[in-house]
C-alpha positions as CSV (number, residue, x, y, z in Angstrom):
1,X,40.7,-14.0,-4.5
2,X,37.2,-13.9,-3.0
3,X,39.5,-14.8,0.6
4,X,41.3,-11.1,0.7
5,X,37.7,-9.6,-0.5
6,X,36.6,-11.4,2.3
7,X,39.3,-9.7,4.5
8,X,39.5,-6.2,3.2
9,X,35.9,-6.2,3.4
10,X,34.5,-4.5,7.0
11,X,31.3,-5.6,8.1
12,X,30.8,-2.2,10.8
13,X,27.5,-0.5,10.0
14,X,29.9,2.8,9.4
15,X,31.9,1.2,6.4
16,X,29.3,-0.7,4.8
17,X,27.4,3.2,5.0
18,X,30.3,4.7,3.5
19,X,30.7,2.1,0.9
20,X,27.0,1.9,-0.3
21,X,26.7,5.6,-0.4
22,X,29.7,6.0,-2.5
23,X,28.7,3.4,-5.1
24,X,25.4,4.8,-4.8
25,X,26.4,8.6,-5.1
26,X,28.2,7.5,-7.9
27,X,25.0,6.2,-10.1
28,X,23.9,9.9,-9.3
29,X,26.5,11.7,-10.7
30,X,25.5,11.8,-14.1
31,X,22.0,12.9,-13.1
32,X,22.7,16.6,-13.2
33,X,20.4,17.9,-15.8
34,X,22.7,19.1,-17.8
35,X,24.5,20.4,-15.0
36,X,28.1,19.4,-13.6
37,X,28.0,18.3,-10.2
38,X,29.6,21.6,-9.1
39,X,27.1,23.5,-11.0
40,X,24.7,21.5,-9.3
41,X,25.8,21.9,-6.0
42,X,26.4,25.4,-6.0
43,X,23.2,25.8,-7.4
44,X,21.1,23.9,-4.9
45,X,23.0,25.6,-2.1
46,X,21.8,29.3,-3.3
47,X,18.5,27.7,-3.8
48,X,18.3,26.3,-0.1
49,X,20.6,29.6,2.1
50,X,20.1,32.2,-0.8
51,X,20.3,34.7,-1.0
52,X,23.9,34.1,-0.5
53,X,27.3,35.8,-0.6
54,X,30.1,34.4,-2.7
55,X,31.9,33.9,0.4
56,X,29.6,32.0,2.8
57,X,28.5,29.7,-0.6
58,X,32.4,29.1,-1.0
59,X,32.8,27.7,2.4
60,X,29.4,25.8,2.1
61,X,31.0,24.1,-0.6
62,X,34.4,23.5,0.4
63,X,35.9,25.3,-2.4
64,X,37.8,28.4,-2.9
65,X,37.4,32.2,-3.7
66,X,38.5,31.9,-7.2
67,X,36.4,28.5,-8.1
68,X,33.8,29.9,-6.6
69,X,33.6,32.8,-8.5
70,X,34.2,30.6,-12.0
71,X,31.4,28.3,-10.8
72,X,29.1,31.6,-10.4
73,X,30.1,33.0,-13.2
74,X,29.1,30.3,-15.2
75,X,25.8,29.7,-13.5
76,X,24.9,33.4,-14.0
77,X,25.8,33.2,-17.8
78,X,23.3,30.6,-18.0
79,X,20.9,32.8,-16.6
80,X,20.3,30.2,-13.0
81,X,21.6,33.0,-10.4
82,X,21.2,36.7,-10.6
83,X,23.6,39.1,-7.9
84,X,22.1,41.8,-5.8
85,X,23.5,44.9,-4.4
86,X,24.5,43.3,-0.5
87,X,22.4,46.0,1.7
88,X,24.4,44.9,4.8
89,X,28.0,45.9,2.7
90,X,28.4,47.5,-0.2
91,X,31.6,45.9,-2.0
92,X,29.8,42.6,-1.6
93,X,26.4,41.0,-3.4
94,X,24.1,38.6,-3.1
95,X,23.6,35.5,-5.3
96,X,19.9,34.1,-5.3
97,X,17.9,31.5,-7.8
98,X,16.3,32.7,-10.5
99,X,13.4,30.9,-12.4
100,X,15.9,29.5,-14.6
101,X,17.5,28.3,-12.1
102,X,14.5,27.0,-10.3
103,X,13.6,25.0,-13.4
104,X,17.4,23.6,-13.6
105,X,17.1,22.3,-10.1
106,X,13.4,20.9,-10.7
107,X,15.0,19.1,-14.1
108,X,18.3,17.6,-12.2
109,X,15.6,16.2,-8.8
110,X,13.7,14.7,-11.4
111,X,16.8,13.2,-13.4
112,X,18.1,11.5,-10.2
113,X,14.9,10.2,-9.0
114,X,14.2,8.4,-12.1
115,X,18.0,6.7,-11.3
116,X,16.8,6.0,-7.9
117,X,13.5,4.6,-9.3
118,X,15.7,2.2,-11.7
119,X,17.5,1.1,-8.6
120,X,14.8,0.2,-6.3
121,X,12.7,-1.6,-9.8
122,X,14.4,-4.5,-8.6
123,X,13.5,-3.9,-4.5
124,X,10.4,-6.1,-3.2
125,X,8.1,-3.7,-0.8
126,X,9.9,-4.8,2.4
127,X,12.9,-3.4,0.7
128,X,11.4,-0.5,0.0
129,X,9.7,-0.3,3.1
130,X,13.1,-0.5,5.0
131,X,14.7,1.9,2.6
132,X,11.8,4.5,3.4
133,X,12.0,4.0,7.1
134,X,15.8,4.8,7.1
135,X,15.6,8.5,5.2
136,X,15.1,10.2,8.6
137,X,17.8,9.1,10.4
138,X,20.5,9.8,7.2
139,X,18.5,13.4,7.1
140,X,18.8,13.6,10.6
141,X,22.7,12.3,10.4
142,X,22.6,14.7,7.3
143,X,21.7,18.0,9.5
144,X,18.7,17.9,7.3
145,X,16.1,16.4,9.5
């Protein structure tokens, strides 16, 4: 058994990435505060471009119209994104954050990084030291840096 682990198993930087994100993206999902990762996502994206139309935030994140609408929907019946009259078109809106929604996002950050801080508990400081010196480069690789 641990012989075809051992041969399924790539050693490239790109699949050991890919594999340790994934696991790692995993511990995160739960860590919405009291989101679903949709709402989440959604959410953080109107918080980062917004104000936003339902269009743009659709193809942001890679989902369609009609779930895109549904996942709005839902976040403005909780009172996390408020529409505006589009100036630039008027069939169209805007979505942006509201405070709600600014407290939502400050409540799911802090849910994941007390996950992340469980996870790196068991680090010692070079560890953590190498972790930390790494964040540019997967913001950079990200678009975020």
């Amino acid at each position: 058994m641990a012989d075809v682990v051992d041969r399924t198993r790539s050693t490239s930087l790109e699949a050991r990435l890919a594999f340790v994100v994934g696991r790692f993206n995993r511990r995160l999902l739960g860590a919405t505060g009291g989101l679903s990762h949709g709402l989440l996502s959604a959410l953080s994206t109107v918080a980062k471009r917004g104000p936003i139309r339902m269009a743009e935030l659709a193809v942001i994140e890679l989902v369609s119209a009609p779930s895109i609408t549904r996942v709005v929907a839902e976040l403005e019946s909780r009172g996390l994104v408020e529409r505006s009259d589009d100036p630039d078109d008027g069939r169209a809106f805007l979505i942006q954050v509201t405070p709600a929604g600014e407290d939502a996002l400050v409540r799911a950050r802090d849910a994941r990084a007390e996950v992340v801080s469980s996870m790196l508990d068991g680090l010692d400081a070079d560890q953590i030291a190498a972790i930390d010196s790494a964040i540019p480069a997967l913001e950079a690789a990200l678009g975020d840096g």
